[in-house]
C-alpha positions in Angstrom: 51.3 -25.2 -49.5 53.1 -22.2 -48.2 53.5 -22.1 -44.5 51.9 -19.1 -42.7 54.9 -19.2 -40.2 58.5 -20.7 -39.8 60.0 -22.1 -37.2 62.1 -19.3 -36.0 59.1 -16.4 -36.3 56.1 -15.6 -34.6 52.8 -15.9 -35.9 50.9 -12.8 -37.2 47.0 -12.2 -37.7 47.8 -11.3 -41.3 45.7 -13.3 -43.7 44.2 -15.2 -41.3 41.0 -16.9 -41.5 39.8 -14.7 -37.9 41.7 -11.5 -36.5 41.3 -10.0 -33.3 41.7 -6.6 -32.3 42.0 -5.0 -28.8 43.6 -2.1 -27.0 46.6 -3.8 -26.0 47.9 -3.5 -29.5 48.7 -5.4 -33.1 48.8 -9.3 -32.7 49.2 -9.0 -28.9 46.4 -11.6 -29.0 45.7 -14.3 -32.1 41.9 -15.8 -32.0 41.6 -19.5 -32.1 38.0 -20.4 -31.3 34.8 -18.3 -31.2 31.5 -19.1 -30.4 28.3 -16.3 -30.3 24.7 -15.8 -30.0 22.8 -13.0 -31.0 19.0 -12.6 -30.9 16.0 -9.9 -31.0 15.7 -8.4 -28.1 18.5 -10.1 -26.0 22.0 -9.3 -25.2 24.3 -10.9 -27.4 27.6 -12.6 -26.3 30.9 -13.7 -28.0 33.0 -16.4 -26.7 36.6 -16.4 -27.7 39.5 -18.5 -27.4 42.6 -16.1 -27.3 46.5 -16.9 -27.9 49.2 -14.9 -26.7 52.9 -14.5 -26.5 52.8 -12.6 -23.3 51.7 -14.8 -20.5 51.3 -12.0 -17.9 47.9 -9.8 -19.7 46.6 -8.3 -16.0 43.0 -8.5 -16.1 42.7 -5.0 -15.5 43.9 -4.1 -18.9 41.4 -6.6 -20.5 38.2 -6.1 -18.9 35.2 -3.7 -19.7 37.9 -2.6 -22.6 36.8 -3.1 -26.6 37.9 -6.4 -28.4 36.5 -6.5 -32.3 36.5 -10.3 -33.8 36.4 -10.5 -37.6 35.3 -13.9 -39.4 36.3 -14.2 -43.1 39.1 -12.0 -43.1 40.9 -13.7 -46.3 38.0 -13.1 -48.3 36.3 -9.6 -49.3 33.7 -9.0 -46.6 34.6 -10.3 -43.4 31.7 -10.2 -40.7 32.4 -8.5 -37.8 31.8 -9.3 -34.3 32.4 -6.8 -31.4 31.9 -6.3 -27.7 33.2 -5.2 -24.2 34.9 -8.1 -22.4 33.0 -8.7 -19.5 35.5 -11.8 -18.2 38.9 -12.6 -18.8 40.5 -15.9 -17.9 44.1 -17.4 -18.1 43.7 -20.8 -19.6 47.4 -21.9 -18.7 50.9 -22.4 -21.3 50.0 -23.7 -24.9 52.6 -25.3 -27.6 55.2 -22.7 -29.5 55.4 -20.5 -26.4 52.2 -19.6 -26.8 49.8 -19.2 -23.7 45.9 -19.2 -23.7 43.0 -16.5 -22.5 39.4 -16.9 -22.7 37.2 -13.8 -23.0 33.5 -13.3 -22.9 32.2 -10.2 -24.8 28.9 -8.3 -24.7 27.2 -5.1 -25.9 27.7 -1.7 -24.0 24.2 -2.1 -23.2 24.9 -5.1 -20.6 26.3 -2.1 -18.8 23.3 -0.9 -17.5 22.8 -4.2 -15.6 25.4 -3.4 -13.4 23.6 -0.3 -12.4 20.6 -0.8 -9.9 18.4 2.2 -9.2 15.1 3.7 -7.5 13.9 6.6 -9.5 10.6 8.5 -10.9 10.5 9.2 -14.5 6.9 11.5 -15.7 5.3 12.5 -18.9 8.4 10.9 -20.6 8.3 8.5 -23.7 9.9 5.1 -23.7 12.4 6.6 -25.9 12.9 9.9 -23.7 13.5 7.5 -21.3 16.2 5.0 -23.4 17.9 8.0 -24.4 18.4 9.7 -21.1 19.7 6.7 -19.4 22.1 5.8 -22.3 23.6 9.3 -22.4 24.2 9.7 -18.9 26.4 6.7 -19.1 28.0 7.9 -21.7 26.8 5.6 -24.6 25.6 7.1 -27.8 25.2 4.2 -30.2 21.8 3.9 -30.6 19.1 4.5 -33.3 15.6 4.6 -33.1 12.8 3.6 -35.6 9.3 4.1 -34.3 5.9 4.2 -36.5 3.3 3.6 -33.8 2.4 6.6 -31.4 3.9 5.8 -27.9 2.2 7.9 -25.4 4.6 9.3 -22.6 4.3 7.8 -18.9 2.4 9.8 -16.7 4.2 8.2 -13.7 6.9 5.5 -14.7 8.8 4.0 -11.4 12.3 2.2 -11.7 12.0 0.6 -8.7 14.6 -2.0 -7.1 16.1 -3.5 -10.4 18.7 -2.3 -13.1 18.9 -0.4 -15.7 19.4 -2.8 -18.1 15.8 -4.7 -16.3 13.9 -1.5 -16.4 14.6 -0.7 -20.2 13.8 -4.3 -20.8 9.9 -4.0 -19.4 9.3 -0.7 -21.1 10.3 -1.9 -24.8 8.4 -5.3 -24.2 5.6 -3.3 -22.6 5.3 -1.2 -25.8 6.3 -3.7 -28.3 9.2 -2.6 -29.3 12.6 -4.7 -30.3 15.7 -4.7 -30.2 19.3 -5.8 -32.1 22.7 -4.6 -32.7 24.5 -3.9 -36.3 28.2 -4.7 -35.5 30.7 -2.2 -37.4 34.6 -2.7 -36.9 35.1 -0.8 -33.9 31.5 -0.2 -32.6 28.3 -1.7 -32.2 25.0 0.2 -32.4 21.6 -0.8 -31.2 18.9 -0.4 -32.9 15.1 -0.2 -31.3 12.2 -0.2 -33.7 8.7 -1.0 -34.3 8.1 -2.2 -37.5 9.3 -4.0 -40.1 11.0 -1.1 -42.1 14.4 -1.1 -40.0 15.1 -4.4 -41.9 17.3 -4.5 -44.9 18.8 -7.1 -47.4 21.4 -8.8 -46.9 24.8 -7.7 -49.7 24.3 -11.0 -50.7 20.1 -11.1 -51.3 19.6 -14.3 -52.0 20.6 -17.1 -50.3 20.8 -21.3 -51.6 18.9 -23.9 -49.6 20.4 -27.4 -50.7 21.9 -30.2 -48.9 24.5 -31.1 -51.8 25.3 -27.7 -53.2 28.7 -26.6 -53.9 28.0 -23.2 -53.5 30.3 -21.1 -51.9 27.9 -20.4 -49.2 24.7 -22.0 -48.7 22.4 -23.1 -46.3 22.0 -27.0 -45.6 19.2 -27.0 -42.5 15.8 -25.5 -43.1 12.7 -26.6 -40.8 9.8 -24.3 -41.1 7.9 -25.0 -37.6 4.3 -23.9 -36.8 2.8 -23.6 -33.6 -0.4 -23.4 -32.0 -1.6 -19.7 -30.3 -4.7 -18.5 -29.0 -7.4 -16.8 -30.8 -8.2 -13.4 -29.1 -6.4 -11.4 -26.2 -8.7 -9.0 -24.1 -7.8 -6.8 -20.9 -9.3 -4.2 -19.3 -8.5 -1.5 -16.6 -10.4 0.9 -14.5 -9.7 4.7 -14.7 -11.4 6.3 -10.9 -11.7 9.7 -13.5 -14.0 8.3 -15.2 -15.5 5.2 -13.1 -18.6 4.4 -15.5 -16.2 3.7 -18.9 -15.5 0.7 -19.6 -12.0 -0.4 -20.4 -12.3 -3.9 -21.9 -10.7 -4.1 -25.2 -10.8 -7.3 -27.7 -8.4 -8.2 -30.5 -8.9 -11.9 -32.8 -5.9 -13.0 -34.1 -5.2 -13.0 -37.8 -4.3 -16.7 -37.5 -7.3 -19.2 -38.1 -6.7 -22.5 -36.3 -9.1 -25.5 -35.3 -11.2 -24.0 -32.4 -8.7 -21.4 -31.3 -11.4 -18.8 -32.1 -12.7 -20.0 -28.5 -9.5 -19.7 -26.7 -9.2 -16.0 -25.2 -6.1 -15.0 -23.4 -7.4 -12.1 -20.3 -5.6 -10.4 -18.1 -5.9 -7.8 -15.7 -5.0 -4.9 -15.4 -3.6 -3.7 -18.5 -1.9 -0.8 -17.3 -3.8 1.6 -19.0 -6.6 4.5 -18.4 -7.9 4.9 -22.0 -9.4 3.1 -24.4 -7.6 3.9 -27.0 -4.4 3.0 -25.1 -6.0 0.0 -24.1 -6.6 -1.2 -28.1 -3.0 -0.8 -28.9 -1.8 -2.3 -26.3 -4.1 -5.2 -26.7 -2.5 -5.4 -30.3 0.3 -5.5 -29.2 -0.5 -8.1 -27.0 -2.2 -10.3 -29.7 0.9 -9.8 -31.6 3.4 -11.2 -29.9 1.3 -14.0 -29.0 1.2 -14.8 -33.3 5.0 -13.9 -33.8 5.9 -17.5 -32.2 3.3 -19.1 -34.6 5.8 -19.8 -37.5 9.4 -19.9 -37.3 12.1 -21.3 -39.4 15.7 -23.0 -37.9 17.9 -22.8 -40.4 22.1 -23.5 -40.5 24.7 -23.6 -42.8 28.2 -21.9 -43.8 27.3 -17.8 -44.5 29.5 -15.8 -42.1 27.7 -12.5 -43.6 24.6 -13.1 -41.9 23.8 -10.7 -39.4 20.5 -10.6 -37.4 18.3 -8.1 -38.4 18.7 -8.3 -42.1 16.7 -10.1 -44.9 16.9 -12.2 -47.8 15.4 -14.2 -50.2 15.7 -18.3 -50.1 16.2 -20.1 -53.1 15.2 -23.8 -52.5 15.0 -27.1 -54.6 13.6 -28.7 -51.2 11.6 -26.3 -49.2 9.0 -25.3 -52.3 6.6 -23.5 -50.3 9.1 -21.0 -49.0 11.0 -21.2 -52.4 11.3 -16.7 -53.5 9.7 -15.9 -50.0 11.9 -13.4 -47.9 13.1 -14.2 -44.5 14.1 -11.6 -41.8 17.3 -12.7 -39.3 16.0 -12.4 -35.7 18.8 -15.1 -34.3 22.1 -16.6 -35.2 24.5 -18.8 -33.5 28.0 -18.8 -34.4 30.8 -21.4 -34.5 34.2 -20.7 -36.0 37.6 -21.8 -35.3 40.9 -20.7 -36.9 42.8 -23.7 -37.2 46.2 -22.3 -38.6 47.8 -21.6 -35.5 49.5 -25.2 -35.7 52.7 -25.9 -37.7 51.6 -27.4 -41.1 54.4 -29.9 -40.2 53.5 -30.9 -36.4 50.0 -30.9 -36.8 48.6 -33.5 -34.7 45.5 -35.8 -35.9 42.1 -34.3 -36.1 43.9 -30.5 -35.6 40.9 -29.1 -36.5 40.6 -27.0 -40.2 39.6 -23.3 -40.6 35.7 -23.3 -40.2 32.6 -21.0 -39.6 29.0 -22.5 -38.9 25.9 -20.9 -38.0 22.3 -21.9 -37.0 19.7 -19.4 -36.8 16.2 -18.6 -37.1 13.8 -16.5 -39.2 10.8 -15.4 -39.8 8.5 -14.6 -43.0 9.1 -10.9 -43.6 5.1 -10.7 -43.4 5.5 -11.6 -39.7 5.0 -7.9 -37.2 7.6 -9.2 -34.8 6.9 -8.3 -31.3 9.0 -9.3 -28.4 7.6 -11.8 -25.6 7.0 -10.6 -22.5 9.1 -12.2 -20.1 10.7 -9.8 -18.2 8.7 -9.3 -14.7 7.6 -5.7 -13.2 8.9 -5.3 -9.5 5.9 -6.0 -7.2 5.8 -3.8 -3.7 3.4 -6.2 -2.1 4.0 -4.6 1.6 3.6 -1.1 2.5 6.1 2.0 2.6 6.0 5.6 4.1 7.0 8.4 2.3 6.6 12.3 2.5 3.9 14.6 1.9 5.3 17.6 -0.7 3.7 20.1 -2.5 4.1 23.9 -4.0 6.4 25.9 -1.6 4.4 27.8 0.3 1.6 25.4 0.3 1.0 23.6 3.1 -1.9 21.4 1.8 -1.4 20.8 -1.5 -4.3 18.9 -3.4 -6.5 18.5 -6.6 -10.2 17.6 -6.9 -9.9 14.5 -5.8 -8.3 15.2 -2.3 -4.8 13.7 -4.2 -1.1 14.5 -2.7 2.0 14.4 -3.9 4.6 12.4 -2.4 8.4 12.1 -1.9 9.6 8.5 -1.5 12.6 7.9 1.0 14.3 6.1 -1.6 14.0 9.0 -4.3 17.6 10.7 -4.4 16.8 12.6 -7.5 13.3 14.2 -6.2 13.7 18.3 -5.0 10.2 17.3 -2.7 7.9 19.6 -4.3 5.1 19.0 -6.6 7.2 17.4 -9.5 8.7 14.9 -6.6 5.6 12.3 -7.8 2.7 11.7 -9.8 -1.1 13.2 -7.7 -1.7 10.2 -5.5 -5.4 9.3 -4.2 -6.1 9.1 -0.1 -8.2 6.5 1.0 -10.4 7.0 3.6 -13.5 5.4 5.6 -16.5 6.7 3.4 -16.4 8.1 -0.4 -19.7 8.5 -1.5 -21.4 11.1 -4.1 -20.5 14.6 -2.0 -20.9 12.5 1.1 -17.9 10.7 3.1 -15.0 11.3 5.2 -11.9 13.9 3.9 -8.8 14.5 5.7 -6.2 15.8 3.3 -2.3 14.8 4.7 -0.7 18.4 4.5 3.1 19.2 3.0 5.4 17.4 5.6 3.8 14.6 7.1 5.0 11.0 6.9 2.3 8.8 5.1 1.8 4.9 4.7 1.8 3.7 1.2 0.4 0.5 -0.4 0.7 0.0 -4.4 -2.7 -1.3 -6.2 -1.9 -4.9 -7.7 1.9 -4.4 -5.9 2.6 -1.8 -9.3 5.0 0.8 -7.9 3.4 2.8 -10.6 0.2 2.9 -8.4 1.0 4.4 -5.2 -2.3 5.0 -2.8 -2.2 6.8 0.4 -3.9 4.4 3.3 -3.0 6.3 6.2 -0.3 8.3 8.6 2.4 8.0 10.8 4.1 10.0 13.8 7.8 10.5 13.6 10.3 12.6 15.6 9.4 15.6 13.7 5.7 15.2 13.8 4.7 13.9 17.3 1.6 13.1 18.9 -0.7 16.1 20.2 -0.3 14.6 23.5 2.7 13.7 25.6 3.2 9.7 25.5 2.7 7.3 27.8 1.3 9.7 29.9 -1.6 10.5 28.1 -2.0 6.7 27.0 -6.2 7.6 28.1 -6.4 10.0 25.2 -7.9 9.0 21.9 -9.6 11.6 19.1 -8.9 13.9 16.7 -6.7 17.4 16.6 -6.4 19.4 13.5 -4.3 22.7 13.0 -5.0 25.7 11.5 -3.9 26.4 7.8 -0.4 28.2 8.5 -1.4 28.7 12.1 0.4 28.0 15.6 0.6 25.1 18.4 -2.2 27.1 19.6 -4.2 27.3 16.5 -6.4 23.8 16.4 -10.1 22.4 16.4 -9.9 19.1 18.3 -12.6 16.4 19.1 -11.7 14.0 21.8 -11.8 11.4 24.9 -10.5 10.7 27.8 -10.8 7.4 29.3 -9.1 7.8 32.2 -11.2 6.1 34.9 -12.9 8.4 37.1 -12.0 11.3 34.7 -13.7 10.5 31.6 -14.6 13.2 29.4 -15.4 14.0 25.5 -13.5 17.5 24.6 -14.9 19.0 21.8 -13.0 22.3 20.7 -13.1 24.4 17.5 -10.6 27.0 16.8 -13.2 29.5 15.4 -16.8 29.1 14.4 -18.7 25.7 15.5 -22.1 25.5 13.6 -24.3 22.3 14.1 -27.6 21.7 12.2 -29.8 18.9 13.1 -32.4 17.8 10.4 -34.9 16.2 13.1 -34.8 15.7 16.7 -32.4 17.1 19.1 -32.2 15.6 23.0 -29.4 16.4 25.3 -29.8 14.5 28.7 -27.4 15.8 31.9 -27.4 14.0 34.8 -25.5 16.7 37.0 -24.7 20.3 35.9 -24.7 22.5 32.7 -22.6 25.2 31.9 -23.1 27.6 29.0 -20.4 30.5 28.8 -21.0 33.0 25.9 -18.3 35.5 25.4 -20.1 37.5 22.6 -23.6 37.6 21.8 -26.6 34.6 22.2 -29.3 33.9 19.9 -31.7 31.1 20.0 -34.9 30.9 17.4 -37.7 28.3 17.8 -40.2 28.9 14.7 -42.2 26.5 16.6 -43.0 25.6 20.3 -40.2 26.2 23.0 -40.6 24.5 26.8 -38.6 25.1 29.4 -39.0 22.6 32.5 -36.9 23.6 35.8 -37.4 21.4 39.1 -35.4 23.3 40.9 -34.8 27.5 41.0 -34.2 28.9 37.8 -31.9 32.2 38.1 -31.2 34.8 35.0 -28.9 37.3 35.4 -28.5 40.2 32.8 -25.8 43.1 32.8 -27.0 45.1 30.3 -30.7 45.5 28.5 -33.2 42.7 28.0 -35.3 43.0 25.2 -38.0 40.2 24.2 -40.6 39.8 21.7 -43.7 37.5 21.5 -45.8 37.9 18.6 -48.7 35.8 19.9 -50.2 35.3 23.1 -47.7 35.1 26.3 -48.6 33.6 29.3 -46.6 32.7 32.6 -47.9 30.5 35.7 -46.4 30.7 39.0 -47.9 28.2 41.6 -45.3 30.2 44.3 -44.7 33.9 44.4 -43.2 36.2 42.3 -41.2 39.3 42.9 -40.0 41.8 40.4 -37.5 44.5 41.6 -36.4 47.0 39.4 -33.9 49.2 40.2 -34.4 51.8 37.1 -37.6 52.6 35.2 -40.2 50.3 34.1 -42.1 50.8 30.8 -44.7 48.7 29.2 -46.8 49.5 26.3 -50.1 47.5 25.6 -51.3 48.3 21.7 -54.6 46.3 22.7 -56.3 45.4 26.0 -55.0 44.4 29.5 -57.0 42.4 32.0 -55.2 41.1 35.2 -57.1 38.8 37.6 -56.0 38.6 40.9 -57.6 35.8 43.3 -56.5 37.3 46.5 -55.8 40.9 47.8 -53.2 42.9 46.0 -50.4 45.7 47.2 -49.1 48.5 45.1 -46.9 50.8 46.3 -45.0 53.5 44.9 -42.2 55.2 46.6 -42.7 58.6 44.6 -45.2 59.9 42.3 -47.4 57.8 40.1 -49.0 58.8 37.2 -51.7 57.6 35.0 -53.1 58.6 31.6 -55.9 56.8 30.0 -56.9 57.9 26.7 -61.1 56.7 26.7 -62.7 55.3 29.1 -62.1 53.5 32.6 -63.9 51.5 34.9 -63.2 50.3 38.2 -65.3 47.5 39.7 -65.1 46.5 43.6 -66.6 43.8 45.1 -66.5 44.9 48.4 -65.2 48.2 50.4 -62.6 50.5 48.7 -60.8 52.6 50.4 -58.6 55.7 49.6 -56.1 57.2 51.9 -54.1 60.3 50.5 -51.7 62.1 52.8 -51.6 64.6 50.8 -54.5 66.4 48.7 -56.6 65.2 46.6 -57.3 66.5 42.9 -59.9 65.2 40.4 -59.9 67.4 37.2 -63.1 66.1 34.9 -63.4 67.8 31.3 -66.8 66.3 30.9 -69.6 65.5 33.2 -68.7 63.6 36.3 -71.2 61.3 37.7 -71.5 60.0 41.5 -73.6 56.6 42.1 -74.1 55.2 45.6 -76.7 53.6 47.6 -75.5 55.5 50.7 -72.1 57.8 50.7 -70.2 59.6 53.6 -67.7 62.2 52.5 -65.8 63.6 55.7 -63.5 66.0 54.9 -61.5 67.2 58.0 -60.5 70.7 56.9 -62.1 73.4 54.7 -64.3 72.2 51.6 -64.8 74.1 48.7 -67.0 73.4 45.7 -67.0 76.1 43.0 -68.9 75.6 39.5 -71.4 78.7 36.7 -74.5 76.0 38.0 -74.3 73.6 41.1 -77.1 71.2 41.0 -78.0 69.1 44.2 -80.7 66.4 43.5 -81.8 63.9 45.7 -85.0 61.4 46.1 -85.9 62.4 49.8 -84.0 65.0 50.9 -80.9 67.0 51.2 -80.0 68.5 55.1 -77.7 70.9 55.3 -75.8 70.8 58.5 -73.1 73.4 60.4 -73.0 72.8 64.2 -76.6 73.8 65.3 -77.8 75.4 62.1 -79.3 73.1 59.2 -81.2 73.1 56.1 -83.6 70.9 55.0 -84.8 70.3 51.6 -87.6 67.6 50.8 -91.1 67.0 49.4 -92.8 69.4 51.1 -90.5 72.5 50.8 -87.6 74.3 52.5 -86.9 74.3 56.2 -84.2 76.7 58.0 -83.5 75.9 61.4 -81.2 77.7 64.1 -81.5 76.3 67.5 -85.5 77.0 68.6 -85.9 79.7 65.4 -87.1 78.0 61.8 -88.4 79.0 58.5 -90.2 76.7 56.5 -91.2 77.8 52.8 -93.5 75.5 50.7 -95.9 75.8 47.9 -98.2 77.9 49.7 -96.8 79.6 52.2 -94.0 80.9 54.6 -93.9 79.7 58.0 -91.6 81.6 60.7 -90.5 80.8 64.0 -88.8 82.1 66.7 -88.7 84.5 70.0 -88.0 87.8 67.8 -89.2 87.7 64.3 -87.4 90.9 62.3 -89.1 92.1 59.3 -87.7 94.8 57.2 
């Protein structure tokens, strides 16, 4: 055998077993040992064992740089195995002046959990998401292969964890798996779906035999089978639509002995529509039957690679015997045992060797990965920032929802993109009955999470801060309790307010609305003072009563009006008053009657007018005296009839002071007795028996018959 070195040369990498390549240059490291695991859905990591002639490597120059391992480098298709070295360790001074390094590798996607964040993402995809993240940290090595449609988040929170934690939720929430394809300088990850992202192996087939001197074969093979359950359900509850129900159902494929009566619920499902809900629910179902049947499986093929397929060929296992097999772990082992001289070579210096176990699954399998990585939980409460439009400053949907900044957003401009709508509670929410008060743009809210999801926020209240203080000045006005609002847009002036004070001796309810202030009462009102009552009316006062209105005072009642006072009753009015009553009217008094007037007075009653007085009466009018009524006119006296004008009296007196004068075409003077003319000594006399003239001792009587006359000289012409 031919030595690889000599005594007096240093050792190469050339037509080694294993080579290792790094930054640092060409055989500046030689790799003894390597161990790795790589898996669906998991990081993978490579352990090395390194050799080196320099025994001063800084860290610094080692770590988060690229190191590429290749296994089966003396044969035509080595497998390679890449990574960024996330440790680096000096081991101490090995034989031939050689000094040893260990190195643990990992994917550029272990990156992102050294990155913790806060952050909103909305109406993004899980792979909008992936590919946003991985770009801005400058990795590009990725490929996606999706089938199923995978709705975007409406409101996605990264809340409290890394990167590399957040991505791992979404792609188990979804279903969705992961591995990486190793190349000789790169790695790329690949996140799929479905089973179509899986190829065959170069080699296709692979032997099964524990005796066969194959060149590579496969010499463990133990097809397990496990137990699972034989439904998964969940529901949710969408407030949009509060009558639907969201419980969705999905039986396993996999028919076991009574596991048709073991159902796996949970709640919620993070979900608002049924039709999210079933494929989620599938999904669900489906990665409870991808741990049903696997197979663990070893042997000596370094060109295995997880992710790929192939066929077994088995003497042994006959019922997998032709089936195909996808890759979904491997763990490797190999060791390069020609870094010892051939000559010096201690016992049990251990041979060049690779070795793997891994495990499988039937190709018929839909692999979904487990769900083991947990959501953060907020289980307290936080306060955050009302936002909305600018220009708005109550910003709000249908439902009375806001939109929120989070103090630990850095990314949100705090406007209406800054969250997703959030609801408000509040005391009542019944069908168009309840309480409402809508936080406006700028105050500071409390915040709790339903079931602890930060993807859930909901409003329960508000806070005071510096910027937003109380509407009265603390402690001082410790006594006040109620309610101020403010005026859309308006001032410190601008506000409707209902409120107590319960300072003793001073207690008071203030109840004051910026503009209008309408009340309606659907039965019964009562309103009970115990001292005064004030009612100040800067405008105009109307009150209507469409049925009875009383009005009780004990005391004086006093009405004072500046202007006119109209009224209108259009039924009967009526007014008692057991005292007196006294109208004084300093202008004109009017008063229309369209039907009849009667006024009873008990006692006596006093008109008097200061000027004249009029009176028009268009028919009739009667005046009835019970007793004496007398007329005293200063002045004279006129009585103009139209029509006849009748005199009825059991007795009458008319004296008349100065001249009288009666002028009429007839003059009619009837009486039942007699009428006596009278002036000084002269009268006339009219009765029964005829006409008598007398003038102190003269006379003339007329009668039927005759003509009678007296005196001392009787004249006769």
């Amino acid at each position: 055998m031919t030595s690889l070195f000599s005594t007096d040369m240093k050792f190469t990498q050339d037509n080694r077993f294993m080579r290792v390549d790094s930054a640092l240059g060409k055989d500046v490291f030689f790799l003894r040992r390597l161990k790795a695991t790589e898996s669906f859905s998991q990081l993978f990591t490579i352990d090395v064992d390194l050799l080196s002639y320099d025994g001063n490597i800084r860290a610094e120059d080692v770590i988060g740089h690229h190191i590429a391992t290749f296994i089966g480098t003396n044969g035509p298709q080595p497998r390679m195995l890449n990574g960024f070295v996330k440790s680096f360790a000096y081991t101490g001074l090995e034989k031939r002046g050689l000094y040893g390094y260990k190195a643990e590798l990992v994917p550029w996607l272990w990156f992102l959990d050294k990155r913790t964040n806060c952050r909103v993402f909305q109406n993004q995809t899980v792979q909008k998401i992936l590919e946003s993240m991985f770009t801005e940290l400058g990795f590009n090595d990725f490929k996606f292969s999706l089938i199923d449609a995978h709705q975007p988040f409406e409101y996605c929170v990264q809340y409290q964890e890394s990167d590399f934690h957040f991505i791992s939720r979404l792609l188990e929430q979804e279903g969705l798996f992961y591995f990486f394809e190793h190349k000789a300088d790169k790695h790329i990850l690949h996140v799929a779906d479905n089973a179509a992202v899986f190829t065959f192996l170069d080699e296709k087939t692979i032997e099964h035999s524990s005796d066969s001197r194959a060149k590579h074969f496969l010499d463990i093979w133990q097809h397990r089978f496990q137990y699972c359950s034989g439904a998964f359900a969940q529901t949710d509850y969408n407030f949009e639509n509060a009558n639907l129900s969201l419980l969705t159902e999905t039986p396993t494929s996999i028919k076991l002995s009574n596991n048709s009566a073991l159902e796996r619920f949970e709640f919620p499902g993070n979900y608002s529509e049924s039709q999210r809900g079933q494929t989620l629910t599938r999904i669900r179902m489906q990665q409870e039957e991808a741990g049903y049947q696997v197979v663990s499986a070893g042997g000596n093929f370094h060109q295995i690679e997880v992710g790929k397929k192939f066929k077994l060929r088995s003497d042994e296992a006959v019922a997998d015997d032709k089936k195909s097999f996808v890759i979904s772990e491997i763990r490797h082992e190999a060791v390069e045992g020609s870094y010892v001289d051939d000559d010096k070579k201690e016992e049990g210096s251990p041979e060049s060797s690779y070795r793997n176990n891994f495990i499988c699954i039937p190709e018929e399998v839909t692999y979904r990965p487990p769900l083991k990585t947990e959501k953060p939980r907020i289980d307290g409460v936080q306060t955050a920032m009302v936002v909305g439009k600018p220009g708005d400053e109550i910003y709000t949907d249908k439902y009375g929802r806001i939109k929120l900044q989070f103090y630990w957003d850095r990314y949100g401009q705090k406007n209406e993109n800054s969250s997703c709508w959030v609801r408000v509670a509040t005391a009542w929410a019944g069908p168009k009955w309840g309480t409402l008060n809508i936080p406006r743009v700028g105050q500071e809210v409390v915040v709790t999470f339903v079931n602890g999801d930060p993807d859930q926020p909901l409003v329960i209240g508000s806070v005071y801060n510096s910027k937003n203080m109380p509407p009265v000045t603390l402690p001082e006005g410790k006594h006040y309790s109620g309610m101020r609002s403010r005026s859309a847009k308006g001032g410190a002036e601008s506000f409707s307010e209902f409120s107590v004070d319960d300072s003793e001796g001073a207690e008071q309810i203030k109840v004051h609305a910026k503009k209008d202030y309408n009340a309606t009462v659907g039965n019964n009102l009562t309103s009970s003072v115990t001292a005064d009552a004030s009612y100040n009316v800067d405008g105009n006062s109307s009150s209507t009563v469409k049925g009875n209105n009383t009005s009780s005072v004990i005391g004086n009642s006093t009405s004072s009006v500046q202007g006119n006072h109209d009224w209108s009753v259009q039924g009967n009015r009526s007014g008692s008053v057991t005292g007196n009553l006294t109208e004084n009217i300093t202008g004109n008094s009017a008063k229309t009657i369209s039907s009849n007037e009667t006024r009873n007075v008990t006692s006596n009653q006093t008109i008097t007018v200061g000027a004249n007085q009029e009176s028009s009466i268009s028919a009739n009018q009667k005046i009835s005296v019970g007793a004496n009524q007398d007329t005293i006119i200063s002045g004279n006296h006129t009585v103009n009839v139209t029509g006849v004008q009748n005199i009825s009296a059991n007795a009458r007196d008319v004296i008349i002071s100065g001249a009288s004068r009666t002028s009429a075409a007839d003059i009619t003077l009837e009486a039942g007795s007699s009428i006596n003319l009278k002036v000084g000594d002269a009268v006339i006399t009219i009765d029964g028996s005829g006409i008598t003239l007398t003038k102190g001792g003269s006379s003339k009587k007329i009668d039927a018959a005759s003509v009678s006359l007296k005196a001392a000289i009787i004249n006769l012409n």
